[in-house]
Structure formats: C-alpha cells, structure tokens
C-alpha positions in Angstrom: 0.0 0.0 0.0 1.4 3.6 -0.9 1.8 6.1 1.6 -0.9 8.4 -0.2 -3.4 5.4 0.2 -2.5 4.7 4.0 -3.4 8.0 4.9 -6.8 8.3 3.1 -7.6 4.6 3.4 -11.4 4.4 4.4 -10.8 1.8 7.6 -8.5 4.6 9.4 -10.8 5.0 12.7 -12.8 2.0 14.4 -16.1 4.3 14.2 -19.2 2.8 12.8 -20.3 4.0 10.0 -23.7 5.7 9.5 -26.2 4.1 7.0 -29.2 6.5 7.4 -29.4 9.2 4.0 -26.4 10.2 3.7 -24.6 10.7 0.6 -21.4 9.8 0.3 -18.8 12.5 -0.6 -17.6 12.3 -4.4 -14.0 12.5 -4.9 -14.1 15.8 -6.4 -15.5 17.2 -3.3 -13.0 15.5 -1.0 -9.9 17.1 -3.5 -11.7 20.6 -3.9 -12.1 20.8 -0.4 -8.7 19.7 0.4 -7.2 21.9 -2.2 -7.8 25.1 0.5 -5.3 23.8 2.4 -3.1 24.5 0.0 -3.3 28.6 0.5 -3.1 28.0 3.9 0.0 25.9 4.0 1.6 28.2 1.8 0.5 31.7 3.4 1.7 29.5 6.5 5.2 29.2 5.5 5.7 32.8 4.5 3.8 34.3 7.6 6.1 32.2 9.5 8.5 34.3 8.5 7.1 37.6 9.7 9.6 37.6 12.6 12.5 37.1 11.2 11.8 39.3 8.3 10.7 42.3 10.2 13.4 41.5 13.0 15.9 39.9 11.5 16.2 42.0 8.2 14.2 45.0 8.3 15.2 45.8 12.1 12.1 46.5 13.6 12.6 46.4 17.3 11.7 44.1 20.1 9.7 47.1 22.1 8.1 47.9 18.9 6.8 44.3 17.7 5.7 43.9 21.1 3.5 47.3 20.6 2.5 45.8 17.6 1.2 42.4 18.5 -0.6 43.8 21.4 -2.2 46.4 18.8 -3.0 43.8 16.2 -4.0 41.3 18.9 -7.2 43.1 19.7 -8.4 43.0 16.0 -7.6 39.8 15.5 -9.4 38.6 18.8 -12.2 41.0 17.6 -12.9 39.5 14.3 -13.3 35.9 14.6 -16.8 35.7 16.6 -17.9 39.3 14.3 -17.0 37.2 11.5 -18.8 34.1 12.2 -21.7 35.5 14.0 -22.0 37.6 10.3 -21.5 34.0 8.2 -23.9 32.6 10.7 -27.1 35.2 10.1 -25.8 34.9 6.0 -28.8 33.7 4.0 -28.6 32.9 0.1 -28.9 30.4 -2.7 -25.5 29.6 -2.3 -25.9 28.9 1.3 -24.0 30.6 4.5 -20.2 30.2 3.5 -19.9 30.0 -0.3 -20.6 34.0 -0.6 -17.7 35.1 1.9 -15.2 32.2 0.3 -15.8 33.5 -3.5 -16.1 37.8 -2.7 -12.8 37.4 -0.2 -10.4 35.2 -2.7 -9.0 37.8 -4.5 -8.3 40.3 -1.5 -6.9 37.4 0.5 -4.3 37.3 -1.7 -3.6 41.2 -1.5 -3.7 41.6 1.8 -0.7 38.6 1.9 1.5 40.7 -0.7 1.3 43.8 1.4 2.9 41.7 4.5 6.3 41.6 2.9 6.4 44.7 0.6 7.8 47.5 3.4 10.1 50.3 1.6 13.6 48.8 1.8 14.6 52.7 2.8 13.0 51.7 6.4 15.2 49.2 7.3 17.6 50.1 10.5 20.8 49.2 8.9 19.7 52.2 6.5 17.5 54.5 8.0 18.1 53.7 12.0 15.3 55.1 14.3 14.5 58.0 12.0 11.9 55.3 10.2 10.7 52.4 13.3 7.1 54.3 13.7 6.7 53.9 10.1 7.8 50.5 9.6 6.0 49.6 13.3 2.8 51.0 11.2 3.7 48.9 8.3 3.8 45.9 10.4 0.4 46.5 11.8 -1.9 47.5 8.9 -0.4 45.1 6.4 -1.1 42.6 9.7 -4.5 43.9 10.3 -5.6 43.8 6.4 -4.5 40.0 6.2 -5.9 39.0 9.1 -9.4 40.4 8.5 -9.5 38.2 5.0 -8.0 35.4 6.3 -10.2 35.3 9.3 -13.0 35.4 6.7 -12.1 32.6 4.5 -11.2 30.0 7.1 -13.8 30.9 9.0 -15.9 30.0 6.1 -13.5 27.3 4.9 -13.1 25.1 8.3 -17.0 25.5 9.4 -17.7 23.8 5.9 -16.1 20.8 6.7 -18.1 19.5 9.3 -21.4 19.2 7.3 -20.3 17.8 4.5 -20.3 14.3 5.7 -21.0 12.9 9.7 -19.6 10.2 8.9 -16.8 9.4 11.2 -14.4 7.6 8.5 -15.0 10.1 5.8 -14.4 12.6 7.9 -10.8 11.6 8.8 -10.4 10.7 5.1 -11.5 14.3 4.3 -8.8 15.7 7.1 -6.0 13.2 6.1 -6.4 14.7 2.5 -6.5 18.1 3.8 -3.7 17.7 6.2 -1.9 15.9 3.0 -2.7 19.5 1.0 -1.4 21.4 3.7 1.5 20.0 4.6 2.7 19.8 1.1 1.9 23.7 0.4 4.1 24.1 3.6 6.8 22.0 2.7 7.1 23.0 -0.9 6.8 26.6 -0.2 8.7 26.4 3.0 12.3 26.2 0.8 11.7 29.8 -0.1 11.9 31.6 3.4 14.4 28.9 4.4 16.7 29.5 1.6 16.6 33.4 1.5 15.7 34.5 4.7 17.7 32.7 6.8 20.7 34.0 6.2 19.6 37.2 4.2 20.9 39.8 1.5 19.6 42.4 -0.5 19.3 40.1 -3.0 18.0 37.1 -1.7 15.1 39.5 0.1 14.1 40.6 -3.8 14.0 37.0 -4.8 12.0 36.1 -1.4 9.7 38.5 -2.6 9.2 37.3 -6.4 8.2 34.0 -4.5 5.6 35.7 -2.4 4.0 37.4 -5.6 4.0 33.5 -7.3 2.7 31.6 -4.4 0.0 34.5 -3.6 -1.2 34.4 -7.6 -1.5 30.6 -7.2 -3.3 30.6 -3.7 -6.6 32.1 -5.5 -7.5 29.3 -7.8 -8.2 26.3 -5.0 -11.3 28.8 -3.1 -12.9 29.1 -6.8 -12.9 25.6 -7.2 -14.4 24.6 -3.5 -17.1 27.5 -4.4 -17.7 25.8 -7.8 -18.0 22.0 -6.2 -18.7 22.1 -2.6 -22.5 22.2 -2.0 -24.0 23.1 1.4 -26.6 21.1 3.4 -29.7 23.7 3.0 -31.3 21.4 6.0 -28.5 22.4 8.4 -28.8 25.9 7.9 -31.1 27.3 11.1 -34.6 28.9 10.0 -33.5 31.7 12.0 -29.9 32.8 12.6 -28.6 32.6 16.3 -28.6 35.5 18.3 -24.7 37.0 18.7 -24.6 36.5 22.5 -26.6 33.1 22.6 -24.3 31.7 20.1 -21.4 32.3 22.6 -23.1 31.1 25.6 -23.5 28.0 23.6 -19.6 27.6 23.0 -18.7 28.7 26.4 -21.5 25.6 27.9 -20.1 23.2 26.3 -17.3 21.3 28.0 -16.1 19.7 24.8 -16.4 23.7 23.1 -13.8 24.9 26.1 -11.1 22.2 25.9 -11.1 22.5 22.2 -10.4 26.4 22.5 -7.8 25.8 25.2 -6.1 23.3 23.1 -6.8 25.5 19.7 -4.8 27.6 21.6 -1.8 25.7 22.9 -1.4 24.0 19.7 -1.1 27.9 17.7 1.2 28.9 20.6 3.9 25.4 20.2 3.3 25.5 16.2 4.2 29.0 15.8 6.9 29.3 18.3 8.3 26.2 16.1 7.9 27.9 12.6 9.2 31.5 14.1 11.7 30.3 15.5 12.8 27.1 12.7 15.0 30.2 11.1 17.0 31.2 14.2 17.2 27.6 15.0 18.8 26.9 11.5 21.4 29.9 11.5 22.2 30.0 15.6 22.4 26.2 16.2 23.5 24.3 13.7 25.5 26.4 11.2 25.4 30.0 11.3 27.0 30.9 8.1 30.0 33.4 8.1 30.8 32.7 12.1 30.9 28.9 11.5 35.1 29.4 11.6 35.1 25.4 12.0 33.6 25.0 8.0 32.2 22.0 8.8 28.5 21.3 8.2 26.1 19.9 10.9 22.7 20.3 9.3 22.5 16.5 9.1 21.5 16.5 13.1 18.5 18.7 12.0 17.8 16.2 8.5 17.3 13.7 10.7 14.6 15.1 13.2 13.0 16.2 10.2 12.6 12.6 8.6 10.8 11.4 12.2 8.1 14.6 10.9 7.3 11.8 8.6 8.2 8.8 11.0 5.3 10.1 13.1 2.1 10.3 10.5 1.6 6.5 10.6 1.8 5.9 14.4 -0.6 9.0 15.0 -3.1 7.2 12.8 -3.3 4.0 14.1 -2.9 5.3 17.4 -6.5 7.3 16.2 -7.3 4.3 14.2 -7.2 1.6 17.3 -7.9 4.2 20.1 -9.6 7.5 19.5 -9.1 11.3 18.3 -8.6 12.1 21.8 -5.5 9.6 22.5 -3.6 10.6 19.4 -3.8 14.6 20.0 -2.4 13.6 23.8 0.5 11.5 22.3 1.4 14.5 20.1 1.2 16.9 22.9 3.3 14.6 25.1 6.1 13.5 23.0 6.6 17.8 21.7 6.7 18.5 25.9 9.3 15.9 26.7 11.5 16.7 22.9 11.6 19.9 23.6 12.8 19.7 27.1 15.8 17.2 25.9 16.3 19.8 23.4 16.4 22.8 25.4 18.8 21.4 28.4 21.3 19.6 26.3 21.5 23.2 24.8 21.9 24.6 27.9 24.5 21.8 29.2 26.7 22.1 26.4 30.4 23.1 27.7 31.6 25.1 24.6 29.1 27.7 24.2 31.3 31.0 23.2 31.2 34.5 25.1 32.7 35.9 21.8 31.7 36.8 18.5 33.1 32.8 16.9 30.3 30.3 16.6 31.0 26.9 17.4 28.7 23.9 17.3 26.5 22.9 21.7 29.4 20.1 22.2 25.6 18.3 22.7 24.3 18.7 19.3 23.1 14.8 18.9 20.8 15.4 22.4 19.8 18.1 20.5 18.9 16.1 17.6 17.5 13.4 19.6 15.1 15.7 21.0 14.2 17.3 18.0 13.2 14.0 16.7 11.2 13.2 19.5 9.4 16.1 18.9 8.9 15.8 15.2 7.1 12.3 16.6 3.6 14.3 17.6 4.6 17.6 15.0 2.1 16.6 12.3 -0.5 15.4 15.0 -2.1 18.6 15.1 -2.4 18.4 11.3 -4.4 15.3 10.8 -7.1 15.8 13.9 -7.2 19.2 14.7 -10.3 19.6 12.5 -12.4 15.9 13.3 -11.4 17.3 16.9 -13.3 20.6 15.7 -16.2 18.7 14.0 -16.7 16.3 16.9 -16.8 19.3 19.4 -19.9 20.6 16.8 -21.8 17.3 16.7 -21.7 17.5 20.2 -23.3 21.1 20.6 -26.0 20.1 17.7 -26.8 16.9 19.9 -26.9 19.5 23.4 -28.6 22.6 21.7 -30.4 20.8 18.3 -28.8 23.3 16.1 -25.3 23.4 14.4 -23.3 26.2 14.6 -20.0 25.6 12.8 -19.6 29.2 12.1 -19.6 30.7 15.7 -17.5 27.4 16.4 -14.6 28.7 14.0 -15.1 32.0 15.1 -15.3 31.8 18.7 -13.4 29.1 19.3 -10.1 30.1 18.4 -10.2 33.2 20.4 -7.3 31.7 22.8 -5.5 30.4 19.5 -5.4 34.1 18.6 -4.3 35.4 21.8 -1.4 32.4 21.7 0.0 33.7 18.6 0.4 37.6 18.9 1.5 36.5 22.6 4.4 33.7 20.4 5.4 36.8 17.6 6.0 39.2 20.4 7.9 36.7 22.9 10.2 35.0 20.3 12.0 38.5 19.6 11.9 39.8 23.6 13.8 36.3 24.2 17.0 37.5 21.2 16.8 40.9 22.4 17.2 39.9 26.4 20.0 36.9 25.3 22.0 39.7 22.7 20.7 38.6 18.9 19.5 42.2 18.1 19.4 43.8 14.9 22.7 45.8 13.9 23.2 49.2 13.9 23.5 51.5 11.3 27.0 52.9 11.9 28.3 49.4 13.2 30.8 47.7 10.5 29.0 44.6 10.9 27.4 43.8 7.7 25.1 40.7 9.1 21.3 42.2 9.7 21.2 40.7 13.4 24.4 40.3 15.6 25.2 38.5 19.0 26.1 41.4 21.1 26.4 39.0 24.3 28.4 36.7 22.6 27.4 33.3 20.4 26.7 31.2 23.3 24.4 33.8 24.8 22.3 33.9 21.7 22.0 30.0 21.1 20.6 29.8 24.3 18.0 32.3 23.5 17.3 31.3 20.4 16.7 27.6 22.1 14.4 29.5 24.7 12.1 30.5 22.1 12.5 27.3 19.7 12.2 24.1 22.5 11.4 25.5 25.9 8.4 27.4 24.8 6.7 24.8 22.7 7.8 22.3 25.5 6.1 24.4 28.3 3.0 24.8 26.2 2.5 20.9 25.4 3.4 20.0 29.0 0.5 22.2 30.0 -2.0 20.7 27.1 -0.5 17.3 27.4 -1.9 17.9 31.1 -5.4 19.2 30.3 -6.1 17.4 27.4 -7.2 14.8 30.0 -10.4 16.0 30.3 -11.4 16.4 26.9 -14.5 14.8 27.3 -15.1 12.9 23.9 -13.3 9.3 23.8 -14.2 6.9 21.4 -17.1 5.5 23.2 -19.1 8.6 23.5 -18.3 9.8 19.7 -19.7 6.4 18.6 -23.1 7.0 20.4 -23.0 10.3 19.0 -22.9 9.4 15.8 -25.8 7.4 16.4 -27.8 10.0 17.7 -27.2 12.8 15.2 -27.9 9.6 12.0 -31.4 10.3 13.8 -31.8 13.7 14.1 -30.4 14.8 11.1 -33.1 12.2 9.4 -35.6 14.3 10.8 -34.4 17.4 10.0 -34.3 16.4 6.0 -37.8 15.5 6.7 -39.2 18.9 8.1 -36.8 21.0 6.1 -36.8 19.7 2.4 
C-alpha cells in the first residue's frame, strides 16, 4: 500500500459508520475541499516568517513588535466571533459560506502581498530610528488587512467541513487529504523563506519576494474551485440565525467547546513558536554561516529530526485508528513537551558555548537532535485531527442545543488560539533581544542584519528558549489538560448514532 493510500484509506478509525441518508462525498468534493489547504499551508510558511523578516532583516525592534502584536492582537481577537456571527445570520442560494469564500479570494491574496512589501529605505541598517514608527505602522496594517480576510475565509473554509459528511471515517479521510494538502503547500513553499531568509541579503530579500507574488497568484485558484463544487446542506442551515450572545453562551457551555479552544490555543502557541523560531534555530544552532570558523556542516543533526516529521504520520493514525481522536492529539502533545525539554537542556548543558563573536557547534548537538526527533514524533499530530477534533466538538453542541453552529465554532473558538500567537510573535523576539541577537546598527561595520552582542553562546541559548522551551512548556501544559477532553471513542460512537437520527428528521421537516 502507498503512503498516499494509508493516509486516506477508508478503515482509518474504528467508528461505525452511519447508513441513514447520507450521501457519500464524491471524490471531487473531497480534493476541492482539500485543495484550501493548499493557501493555507503556503500563506503559513511565509507568515512564518514575519519575525524574522521584520526582525531579522528589516530591524524592527523588540519594544516595537511587542507594541505591535498587542495592537494587532485586539483586532484579530475581535474579528473571529464578528465574522462568524455575520456567516452565521448569512442567508442565500449559495448557502451561509460559499458567498464570503468566493467575494474574499482575490483580496486574501492582496492583503498577503502587502505583508512583505515594506520600503527597503525603512530598514535600521539604513535608515536607523529616524523610520521604526513607520515601519511599526507597516507591520500593523499590512497585519491587520490579512488577518481580516484570512479570518473570513477559514472561518468559512473550516466550518464547511463539518457538514459535509458525519460520517466518522469520511471525515478523517477528508482531514487526512487536507492535512496531505497542507503539509505539502508548507513543505514545498517552506524552501523559499528557508533558503533566502535565513541568512539574508539584498538580494535574496528581492527574490524572497518574487516568490511571495508567485505563491500568492497561485493561492486564488483552489477557493474558486471549493465554491464551484462544494454544495451546502440547506437542511442544516437554522430557520432563523442565532442570536450573537446566545451563540457564545452555547460555546462557552459546552465542556467539549472549552477544551477545544484551550487546546486551539496551545497548539497555535507550540506551532508558531516552532515555525518562528525554525530560522533562528537553522542559523544559531546548527550552522550559522559566516561565524561557523570550523567549515564544517552539521545540518545533518537537524535532516534527521525532520525525517521522524514523517516517521510520526503513521503511528498518529493507528494510534487514532485503534484508540480515539482524543488519544492521538495527547501523544502528540506529550512526546513535543518531553523533545523539547531534551532539546532545550542539552542546549543549555553544552560546555563550549562561546562569550565571543566565533560560533561553534553545543558540544551536545546529537541530544539536540535526539530531542528534536522526539518532537517531530507528535509535529504533524495537530495536522491530521485538529479539524475531526473541531467537527466532533460541533456534533456534540448540535446533539446539546439541536442546532449546528459551525460558524460561531470557528469564530469563537479560536479566540485563545489568537491570543497564543500575537503573545508567540512578540515573545520570540523579547527572548533574542534579552540573550544579545538584536538587529545591527547602522553605523556598526557589521554587515550581518542581526548580531550576537552578548556573545554566540548567549544567543544559542535564546534562540533555544524561544525554539524548545516554549513549545515544551505549552504541550506539557496541554499534554496535562487534554485529559479531560470529554469525547473518547465510546461517547463519539453513540454520537454518531444520535445525530444519523436527528439529522433524518431534519431532512424530513426542512426539504
């Protein structure tokens, strides 16, 4: 069996399946659907990149970002409940979410080009302080403009997928091919910020940016093609919109609706302080270019973590497959809290780290790798069940309330995840400025963008702060409350059985 077919085979979960009415999902469907991944695991890459574009290259200050995320926070907080209250009260031929996926493709895209287009003339090696308020305003709008599209098209996007099919089997099938989507827009496009913004240059910045202009052109097409294909269940859609307040009572009532928006947010917090800081990581602890006096070449302790990214797909299904939802979201949390820690203190332990401006390799790079890999074990966890986690959390509201509300779900109950990831941006660049890796100044003969003022050593170990014991102290804490997530396998099986019935009836009253 191929790897594609063992990740979409239809046996992946021991979940009955439900006979009642329902129509099975074409393939078309399950590919367009899975196609608006693709966007998001591109726009993912780049965006992960924010930091150490606007730190790293253009010089934008710790205090600043910090003044920033808290700024752009509130907005993006703000809009997710706005916008899904607003998809939730939409009426039309086309149904609730079609309308906002089709009218907000094209500025989606827009709003992504602005992120990386500030006037080179603002950057501190050029302009020094004389241009931070502009640039800190640059940052912010371009921020707030992609976040309000982006909020409305995966608002619209993930509320679609959890009534398209109830059954449990599809439903995995329909993630596995979206997590397959994502996770290849992320890889492929993740090369790009790796290979020019890592170590960057005037030049490799202009190429950077040709690829942002390529992958943003491209990230259109897949949301005409869902709004073309994917058809929503008129039965579903309430007679009468619920109120704004009600529908976040609702969320806030349901046990199943809170643990999914504390883990929503622990699992934004450890993935982005794993992208942000993946560029750092690259340059500060395993080769860091020009300082590297030794010449030699130790990204092979990072190749290999990376391969155990892959290692880990299969085990997460079957554990989901033979156990539950629930059991393979706590193995991913675990096995990140206990690789990053390994990570983070054989850092910490190494007995070479330089107080000087010479980089040399943490005399325990393999721990490091060995942790890394642990933690690559549970990375793509969050990719394959993070959305039947979502959809299970909705079934169990319709079953509690009689209504479905996948709209105010998306909306409301990422409101943590948002907080997670301005609080991540600002963090990761606090940590370099307090351990030394701040951006150079303008009248120093150093020609790198970012320089260790407190020595090499100093800034590995901030740069592992940000990149293993941050993500490790987030999953430690899920890891621990994710035991009383209250859906196990048991309880989603009667579930299902339950909503086969109602949702019988529902066809019967409303078509």
């Amino acid at each position: 069996m191929s790897f594609l077919s063992y990740i979409i085979q239809p046996s992946i979960m021991a979940i009955t399946t439900l006979t009642g009415d329902e129509k099975k999902l074409t393939w078309n469907e399950k590919l367009a659907y899975a196609a608006g991944n693709l966007p998001g695991g591109f726009f993912a890459s780049f965006t992960g990149a924010l930091t150490i574009f606007y730190y790293g290259w253009m010089g934008l200050s710790a205090e600043y970002i910090l003044i920033g995320q808290i700024l752009y926070m509130i907005w993006n907080v703000a809009n997710d409940p706005i916008f899904g209250y607003l998809q939730d009260r939409t009426r039309s031929k086309e149904g609730r979410l079609i309308p906002w996926i089709k009218r907000s493709a094209i500025p989606f895209t827009i709003g992504f080009y602005i992120l990386f287009f500030p006037p080179q003339g603002w950057r501190f090696q050029e302009g020094g302080q004389a241009y931070q308020i502009a640039l800190l305003c640059w940052y912010l709008v371009s921020q707030w403009i992609y976040d309000t599209f982006f909020t409305i098209i995966y608002i619209a996007y993930t509320a679609l997928a959890p009534q398209m099919t109830f059954d449990q089997k599809e439903r995995v099938q329909l993630n596995g091919l979206s997590s397959i989507m994502s996770l290849l827009g992320w890889g492929i496009s993740m090369a790009f910020p790796l290979i020019f913004l890592t170590d960057p240059t005037i030049q490799s910045v202009r190429t950077f940016q040709i690829c942002v202009a390529v992958f943003g052109l491209i990230s259109i097409f897949p949301w005409f093609w869902i709004a073309k294909v994917v058809k929503e269940k008129q039965e579903l859609i309430p007679k009468e919109p619920t109120p704004f307040w009600t529908g976040i009572k609702h969320v806030f009532s349901n046990k199943s609706g809170v643990m999914y928006m504390i883990y929503d947010g622990i699992s934004v917090g450890v993935l982005n302080a794993l992208i942000t800081g993946l560029f750092f990581m690259l340059s500060w602890v395993f080769w860091s270019f020009e300082r590297n006096v030794t010449g030699e070449n130790y990204m092979i302790y990072f190749l290999i973590p990376a391969i155990f990214a892959f290692v880990g797909i299969p085990i997460q299904l079957q554990i989901g497959k033979r156990l539950s939802t629930k059991a393979a979201l706590s193995y991913s949390l675990w096995t990140e809290a206990i690789g990053g820690f390994i990570a983070y203190f054989a850092i910490i332990t190494s007995n070479n780290l330089s107080a000087g401006p010479d980089w040399a390799a943490p005399s325990n790079l393999i721990w490091v790798s060995v942790g890394l890999s642990i933690l690559f074990l549970g990375f793509t966890g969050d990719f394959i069940f993070h959305q039947v986690m979502r959809a299970d959390t909705i079934d169990f509201d319709e079953i509690r309330t009689g209504e479905r509300r996948e709209a105010v779900y998306a909306g409301v109950a990422c409101l943590f995840g948002k907080v997670m990831e301005s609080v991540v941006f600002a963090l990761i660049p606090i940590l370099l400025t307090v351990y030394g890796l701040v951006p150079t100044d303008p009248d120093s003969p150093i020609s790198e963008p970012i320089n260790p003022s407190q020595g090499t050593g100093n800034a590995i170990i901030g740069v592992a702060t940000g990149v293993f014991l941050l993500p490790a102290v987030l999953a430690l804490i899920g890891g621990i409350l994710w035991f009383w997530y209250p859906l196990n396998a048991k309880k989603i099986t009667e579930m299902k059985i339950t909503l086969d019935a109602m949702h019988q009836q529902k066809r019967e009253e409303r078509l």
